[in-house]
N, C-alpha and C positions, 0 to 999 in steps of 0.2 A: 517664444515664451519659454521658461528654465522650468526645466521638468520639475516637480515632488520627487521629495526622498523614496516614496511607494512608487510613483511611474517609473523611476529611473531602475529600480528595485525589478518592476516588472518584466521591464525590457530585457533586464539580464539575470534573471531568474539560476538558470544554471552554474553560473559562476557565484552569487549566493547563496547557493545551496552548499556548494564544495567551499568558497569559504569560510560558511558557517561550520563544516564538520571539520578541516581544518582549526580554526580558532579553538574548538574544543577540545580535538584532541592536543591544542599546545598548551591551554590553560589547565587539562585534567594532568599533565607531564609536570608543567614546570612547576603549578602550584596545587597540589593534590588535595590540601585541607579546602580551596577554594570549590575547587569540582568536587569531592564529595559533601559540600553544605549546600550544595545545587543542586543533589538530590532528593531534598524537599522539593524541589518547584518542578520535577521532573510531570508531575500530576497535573498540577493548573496549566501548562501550557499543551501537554497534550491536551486536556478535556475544552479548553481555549483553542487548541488547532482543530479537534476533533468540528464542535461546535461550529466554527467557521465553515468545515467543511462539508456537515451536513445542511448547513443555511445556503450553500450553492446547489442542493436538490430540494428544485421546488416538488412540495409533495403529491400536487396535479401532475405530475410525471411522472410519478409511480405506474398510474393506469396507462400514460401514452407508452411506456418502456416494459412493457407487459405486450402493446400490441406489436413491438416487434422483435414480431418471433424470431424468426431467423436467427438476427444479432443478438438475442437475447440468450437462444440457444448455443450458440459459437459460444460467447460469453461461460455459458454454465458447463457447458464439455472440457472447455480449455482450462479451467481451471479446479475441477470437482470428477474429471475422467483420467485428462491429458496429464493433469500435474502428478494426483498420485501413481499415476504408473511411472513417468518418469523418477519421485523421491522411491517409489520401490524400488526401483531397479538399482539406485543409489545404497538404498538401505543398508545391503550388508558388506557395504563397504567403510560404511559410517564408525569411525572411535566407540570403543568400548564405552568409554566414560558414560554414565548414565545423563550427565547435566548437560555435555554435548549434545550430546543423540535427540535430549528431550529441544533443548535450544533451537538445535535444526530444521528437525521439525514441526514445533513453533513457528519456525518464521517461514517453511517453506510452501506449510500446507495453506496458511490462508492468502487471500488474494490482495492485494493494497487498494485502498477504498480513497487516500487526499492525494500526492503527486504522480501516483497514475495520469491523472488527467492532465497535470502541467507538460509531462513529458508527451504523453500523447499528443496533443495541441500542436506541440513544437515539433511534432515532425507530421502535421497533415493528417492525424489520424482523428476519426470523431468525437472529440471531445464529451459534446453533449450526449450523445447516445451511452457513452460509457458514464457521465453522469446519472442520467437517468435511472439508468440501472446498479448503482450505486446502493440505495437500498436495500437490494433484492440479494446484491452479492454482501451487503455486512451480515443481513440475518442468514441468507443461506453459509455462511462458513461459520457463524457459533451456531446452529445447529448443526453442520456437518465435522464441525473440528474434533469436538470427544469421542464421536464413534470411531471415524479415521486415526485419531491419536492411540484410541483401543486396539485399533487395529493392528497396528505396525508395534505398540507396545507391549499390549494382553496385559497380562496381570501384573507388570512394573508400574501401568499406569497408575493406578492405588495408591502405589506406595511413594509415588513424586508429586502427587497432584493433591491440596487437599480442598475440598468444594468451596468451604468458606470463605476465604478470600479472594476466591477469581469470583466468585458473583459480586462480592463488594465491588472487586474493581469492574466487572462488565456493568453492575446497576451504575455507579458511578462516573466511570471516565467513560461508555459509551452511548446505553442507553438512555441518560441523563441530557449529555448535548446533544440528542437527535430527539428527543422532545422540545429541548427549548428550543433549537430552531425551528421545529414545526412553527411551534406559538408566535415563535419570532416571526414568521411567514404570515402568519392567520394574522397576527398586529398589521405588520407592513401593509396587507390589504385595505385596512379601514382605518388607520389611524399615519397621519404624515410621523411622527416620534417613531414607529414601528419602520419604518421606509427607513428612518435616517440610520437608525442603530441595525438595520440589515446591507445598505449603501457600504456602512461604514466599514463593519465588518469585512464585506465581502472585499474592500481596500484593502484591511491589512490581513490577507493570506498567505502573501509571500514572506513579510514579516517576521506572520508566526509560525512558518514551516520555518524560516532558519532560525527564530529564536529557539524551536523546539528541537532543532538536530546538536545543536551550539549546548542548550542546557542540556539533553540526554547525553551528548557522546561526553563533552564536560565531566560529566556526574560518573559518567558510565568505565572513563579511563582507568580512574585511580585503584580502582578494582583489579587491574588487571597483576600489577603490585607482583612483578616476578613469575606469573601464571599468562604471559603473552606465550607459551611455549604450547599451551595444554587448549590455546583457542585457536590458532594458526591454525591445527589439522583439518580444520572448521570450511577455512579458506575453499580448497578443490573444490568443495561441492556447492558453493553460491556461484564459483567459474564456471562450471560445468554445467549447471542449473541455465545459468542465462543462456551459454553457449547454443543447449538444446531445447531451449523454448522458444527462438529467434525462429529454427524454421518448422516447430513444432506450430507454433503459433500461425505461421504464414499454411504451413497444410490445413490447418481447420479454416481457416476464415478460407481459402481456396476450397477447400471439400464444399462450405457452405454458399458458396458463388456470392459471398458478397464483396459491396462496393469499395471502392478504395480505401476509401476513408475509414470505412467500420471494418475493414480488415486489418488496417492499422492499428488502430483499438483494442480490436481483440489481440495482437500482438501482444501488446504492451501489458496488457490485463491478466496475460500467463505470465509475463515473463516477470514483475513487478509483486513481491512480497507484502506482509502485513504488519512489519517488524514494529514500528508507531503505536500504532493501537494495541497491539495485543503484548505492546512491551510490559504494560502495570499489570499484565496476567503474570509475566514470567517473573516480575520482580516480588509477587507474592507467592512464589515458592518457598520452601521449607528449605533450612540448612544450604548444603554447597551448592540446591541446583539454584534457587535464589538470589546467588553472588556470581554463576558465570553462566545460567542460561542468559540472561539480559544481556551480558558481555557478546556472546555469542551471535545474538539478534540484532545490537550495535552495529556489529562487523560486516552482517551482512548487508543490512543499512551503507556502510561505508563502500561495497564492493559494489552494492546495487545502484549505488549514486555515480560511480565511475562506468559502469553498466550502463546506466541510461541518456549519459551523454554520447557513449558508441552508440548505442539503440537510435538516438536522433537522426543522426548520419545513416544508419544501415539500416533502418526499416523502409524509409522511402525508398530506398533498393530494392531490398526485399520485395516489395510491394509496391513498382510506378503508377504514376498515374496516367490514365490514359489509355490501359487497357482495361480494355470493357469487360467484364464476365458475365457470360451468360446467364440469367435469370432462373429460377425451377417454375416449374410450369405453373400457369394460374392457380391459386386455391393450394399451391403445396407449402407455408408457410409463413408468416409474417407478412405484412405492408413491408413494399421496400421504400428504402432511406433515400432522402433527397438526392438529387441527381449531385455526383461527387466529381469534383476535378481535382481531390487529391494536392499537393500542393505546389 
């Protein structure tokens, strides 16, 4: 039987993805008035991919991804302990520029909530488990991002950040499609219309992750207009960034003795940014950080997407299947996760 455009899409998800950022970055080059009129649509397809991708956590999963602790707590160290000490140590090495520094950090500090999972999958690692907890890591990083961003910035923060528009964009492009898919969920249950419009969705994900890398990087190019010089410095530290979260990540899920699978996951959960969603935060910045923080967060996008096709190959490395780690004693943590063979 001859696959759907969407299966055949699925199957090769990776080379979809890079040819969608690809495609944009040739169409924001060759025809610059077309990618910057595509950054109107830069918003409906994220809060469109967003959407889709809070409708694959069902919200009864909230309470089962709370009871495991363990991976839950791997999860919150690796990315809210592990990461900032690693962007410290980077910090003062970071470009003067105020709109870098802020861009970087944007995109380093928080954790990626939609193709975390794709990529994770694809190399063995828990998909579901890092779903579940998908939730718990969107609200814990806008709660934790301002103080950490105060942190590292102090008193610059004020002056680049102004409240108004990043809550439009958080009530808007985030907290908005993580309610309609609740409802979407609560429909689906009791009503067949509800099943089908969540069925459907959850079809085209891969879709609209490359429709939405294709319209950001698109949008995202034409900006760069002679200033590719002043986002390059940018580059070292999304390398270095994955470089050292690859076996940053492999020590915590090992510190925590878990299973193959969920130690995979948490790999992937350090080492995978939030550049997507928290893009319409940086694109409501004021003056120059507003025109090359996003540029910035783009990039990293583009570095992280070549990133995570190594990560496929080299986490199952990292991390075989088949050896077994040891358990913590009865009663010291979480239920553990299904028995894993890794892939």
């Amino acid at each position: 039987m001859p696959q759907s455009p969407v299966e055949w899409m699925e199957r090769r998800q990776v080379p979809c993805y890079v040819g969608a950022i690809v495609a944009g970055a040739l169409c924001g080059l060759a025809a610059p008035g077309v990618g910057g009129a595509l950054e109107v649509l830069v918003a409906p397809v994220l809060g469109a991919l967003l959407y889709a991708t809070f409708l694959q956590v069902p919200i009864a999963e909230l309470g089962r991804s709370l009871r495991a602790g363990r991976f839950l707590l791997a999860v919150l160290v690796v990315n809210f302990v592990v990461v900032p000490l690693v962007v410290a140590a980077m910090f003062p090495l970071m470009p003067g520029n105020p709109a870098l520094r802020l861009g970087i950090l944007l995109v380093l500090l928080a954790p990626c909530v939609d193709y975390v999972i794709v990529f994770s999958r694809l190399a063995g690692g828990s998909a579901d488990r890092l779903l579940a907890a998908t939730p718990l890591l969107l609200l814990a990083q806008m709660a934790l991002l301002p103080p950490l961003l105060a942190l590292f910035l102090g008193p610059e923060l004020a002056e680049v950040i102004e409240p108004e528009p990043l809550v439009r964009a958080f009530l808007g492009l985030i907290l908005l499609p993580l309610l309609l898919a609740w409802l979407t969920q609560a429909a689906a249950r009791r009503f067949r219309a509800g099943r089908l419009v969540a069925d459907g969705t959850g079809a085209a994900m891969v879709p609209l992750m490359a429709a939405t890398l294709l319209t950001v990087v698109a949008s995202q190019v034409p900006k760069l207009d002679g200033r590719l010089g002043e986002v390059v410095p940018a580059v070292p530290f999304f390398v270095v960034f994955l470089a050292v979260m690859a076996p940053a990540g492999r020590a915590v899920a090992r510190g925590f003795r878990l299973p193959t699978a969920e130690g995979r996951a948490v790999v992937f959960t350090g080492a995978t940014r939030n550049g997507l969603v928290l893009l319409p935060l940086a694109l409501a910045l004021p003056d120059e950080r507003g025109a090359l923080a996003p540029v910035v967060m783009v990039t990293q996008t583009l570095v992280e997407v070549v990133g995570m096709v190594v990560f496929v190959r080299l986490v199952p490395r990292l991390l075989p299947a088949g050896r077994k780690l040891p358990g913590p004693p009865t009663g010291a943590g979480g239920r553990e996760g299904p028995a894993d063979t890794g892939r």
